[in-house]
N, C-alpha and C positions, 0 to 999 in steps of 0.2 A: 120291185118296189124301191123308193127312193127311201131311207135312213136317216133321219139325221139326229147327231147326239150331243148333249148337254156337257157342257164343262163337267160337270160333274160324275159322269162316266167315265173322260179321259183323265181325270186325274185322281179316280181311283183304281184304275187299269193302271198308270204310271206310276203314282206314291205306291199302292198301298198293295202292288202286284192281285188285284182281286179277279182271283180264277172266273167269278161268274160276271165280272165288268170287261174282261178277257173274253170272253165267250161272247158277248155283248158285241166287241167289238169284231171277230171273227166270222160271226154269223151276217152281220152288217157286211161286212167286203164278201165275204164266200157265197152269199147266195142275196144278197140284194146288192143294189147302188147306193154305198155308203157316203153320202153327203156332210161335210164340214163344213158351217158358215165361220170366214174372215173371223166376226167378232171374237164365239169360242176359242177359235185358236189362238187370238192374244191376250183372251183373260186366262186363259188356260195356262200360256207361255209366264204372264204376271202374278200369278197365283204361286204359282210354282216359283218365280221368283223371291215373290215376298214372303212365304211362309215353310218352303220347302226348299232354300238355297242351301241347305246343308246336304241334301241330297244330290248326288250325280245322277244326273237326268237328259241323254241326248235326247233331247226333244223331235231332230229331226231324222234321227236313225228311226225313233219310236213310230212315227210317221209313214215313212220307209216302208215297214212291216208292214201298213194297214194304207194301201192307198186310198184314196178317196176322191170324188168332186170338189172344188172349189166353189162355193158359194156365196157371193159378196152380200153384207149384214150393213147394207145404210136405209136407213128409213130417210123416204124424201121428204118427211116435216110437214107434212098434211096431217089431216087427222088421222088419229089411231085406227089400226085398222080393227084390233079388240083392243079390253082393257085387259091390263095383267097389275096385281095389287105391286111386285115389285118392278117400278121402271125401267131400271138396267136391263132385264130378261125381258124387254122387249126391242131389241134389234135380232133376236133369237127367234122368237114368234114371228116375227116378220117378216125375217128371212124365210122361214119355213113355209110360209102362205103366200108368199108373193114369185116362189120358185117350185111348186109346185111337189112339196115333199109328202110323203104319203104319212110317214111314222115319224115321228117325233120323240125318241127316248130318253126321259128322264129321272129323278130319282128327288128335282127341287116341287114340290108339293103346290107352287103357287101356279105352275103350269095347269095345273088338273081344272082348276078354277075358270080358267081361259074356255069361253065357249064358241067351238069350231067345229065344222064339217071336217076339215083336211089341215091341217095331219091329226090324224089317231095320235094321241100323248097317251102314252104308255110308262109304266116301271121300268126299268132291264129285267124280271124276273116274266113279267107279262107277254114281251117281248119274245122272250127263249122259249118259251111255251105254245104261245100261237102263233110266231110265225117260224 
């Protein structure tokens, strides 16, 4: 199955060392095709900059460890393909359905809200469990 995971998994795997967003992330590369869209990676990279620059964080060692798919996050400026209540978090959604991801793992709440066949939006704990 294709993975793919929200900023907010990788930067609780990175800050906050969380063994079950760790797991999250290993279960993704060890037994499915772990997918990262472009956008995550540079809000992920800007986050980390603007709130967590006190922190020593090789971003791309961290990377390193957990390879992944590259998946380019531009919407082509047609209509939406769903709605999602917060805008930003939709070159995320979009990326996910228009490259054919199966799981979508999150932990941001407005995802759940999003009505889709593909990808299954799941927790990270829902995640660890069934698949």
């Amino acid at each position: 199955m294709r993975v793919m995971l929200d900023t907010n998994i990788l930067i609780s795997a990175m800050v906050f060392k969380s063994s079950k967003m760790n797991d999250v992330l290993r279960k993704a590369k060890d037994e499915h095709e772990l997918c990262l869209d472009s956008y995550t990676i540079e809000e992920t990279k800007r986050i980390l900059n603007e709130k967590f620059d006190d922190i020593a964080i090789d971003v791309a060692k961290f990377f390193e460890d957990y390879p992944y798919t590259l998946i380019e996050a531009h919407p082509d400026g047609t209509s939406p393909l769903v709605r999602i209540r917060d805008e930003k978090d939709y070159p995320i959604i979009h990326a996910a359905i228009t490259n054919q991801i199966d799981l979508l793992v999150t932990g941001d709440k407005d995802f759940f809200a999003v009505k889709v066949d593909r990808p299954v939006i799941l927790m990270p704990l829902d995640f660890l469990e069934k698949y």
